[in-house]
N, C-alpha and C positions, 0 to 999 in steps of 0.2 A: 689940725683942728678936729677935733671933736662933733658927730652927727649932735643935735640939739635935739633930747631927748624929750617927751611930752607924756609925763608921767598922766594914765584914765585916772578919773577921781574914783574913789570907791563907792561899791555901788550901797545904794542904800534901798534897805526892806522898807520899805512904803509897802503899806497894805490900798486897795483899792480906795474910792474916798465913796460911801455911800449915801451922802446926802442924797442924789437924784433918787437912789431906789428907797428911800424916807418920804420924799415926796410924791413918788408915784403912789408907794401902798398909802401913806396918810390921804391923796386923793380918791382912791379906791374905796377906801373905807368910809370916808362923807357922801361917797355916789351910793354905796348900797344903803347906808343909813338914810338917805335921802330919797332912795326909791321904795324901799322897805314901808317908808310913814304914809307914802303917796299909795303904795299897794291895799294899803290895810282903809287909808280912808274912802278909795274910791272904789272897791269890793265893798259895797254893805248889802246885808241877804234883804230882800223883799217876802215879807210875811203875806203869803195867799190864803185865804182860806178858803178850798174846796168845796162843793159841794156834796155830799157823800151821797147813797142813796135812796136817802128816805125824802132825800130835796125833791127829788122828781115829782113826787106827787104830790106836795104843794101848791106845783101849779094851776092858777085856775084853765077850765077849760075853756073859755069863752075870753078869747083874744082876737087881737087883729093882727093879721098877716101881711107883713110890706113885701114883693121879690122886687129885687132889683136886678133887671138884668140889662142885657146891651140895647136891646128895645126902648126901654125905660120902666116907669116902674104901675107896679098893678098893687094896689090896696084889695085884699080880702077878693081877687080874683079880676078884679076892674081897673080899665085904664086910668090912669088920673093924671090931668094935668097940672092943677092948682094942687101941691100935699099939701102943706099946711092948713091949709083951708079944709080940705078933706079929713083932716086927722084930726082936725078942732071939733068936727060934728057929734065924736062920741070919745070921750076921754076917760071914762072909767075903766074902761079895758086895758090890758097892758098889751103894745105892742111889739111883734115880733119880727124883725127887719131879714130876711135870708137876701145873701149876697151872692147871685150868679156870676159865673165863669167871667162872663163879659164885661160886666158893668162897672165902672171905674170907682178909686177913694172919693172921687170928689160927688157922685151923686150917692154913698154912704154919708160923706158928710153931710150935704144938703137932707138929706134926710132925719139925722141927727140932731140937726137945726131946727127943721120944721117940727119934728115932737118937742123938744124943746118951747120954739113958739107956741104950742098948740097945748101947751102943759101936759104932759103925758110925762109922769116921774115914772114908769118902769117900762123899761125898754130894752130887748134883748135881739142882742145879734149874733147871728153864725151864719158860715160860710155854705154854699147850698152844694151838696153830694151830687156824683154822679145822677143818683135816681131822681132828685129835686127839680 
């Protein structure tokens, strides 16, 4: 008797099958398309326009002065406890709000409010310096 031989089959060139690396790049390629539209519409530039220096001296000179600081707040050097009330009494002036080291968003806001109530359309806020 005869060993029963088991003839390998021949091998066959099969190239790799690339569908999977088809679908990774065509997903690749919807994600940066898809992030690229979202970049561009939620970057949009905000148009400022400066004051340059001949603004400065526009100003009039006869304002009122609000500080806010952690005390609370002094109108044109005086404590006050009613603003609004107090800001209502002369409203042609524009006022000028300096915000001390201490004193929180929320009594800039109330403040904010109270010229608001008290009609005062120009109102100018900055943070108070070292020296202020």
């Amino acid at each position: 008797m005869e060993p029963l031989r088991i003839a390998r089959p021949a091998a066959r060139n099969r190239s790799p099958d690339l569908t999977p690396v088809m679908d990774v790049v065509f997903i690749l390629v919807v994600f940066f398309m898809v992030v690229s539209t979202f970049s561009q519409t939620l970057v949009k530039p905000i148009n400022v326009s400066l004051p340059g220096a001949a603004a400065t001296a526009s100003f009039p000179l006869q304002q009122r002065i609000l500080r806010l600081t952690a005390a609370g707040a002094l109108l044109d050097g005086h404590a006050v406890a009613d603003l609004a009330a107090s800001l209502a009494d002369d409203t042609s002036k524009p006022l000028s709000i300096i915000v001390g080291r201490g004193a929180g968003y929320q009594a800039l806001l109330d403040a904010l409010d109270a010229a608001r109530t008290a009609g005062i359309d120009d109102v100018r806020v900055r943070a108070a310096g070292d020296g202020t």
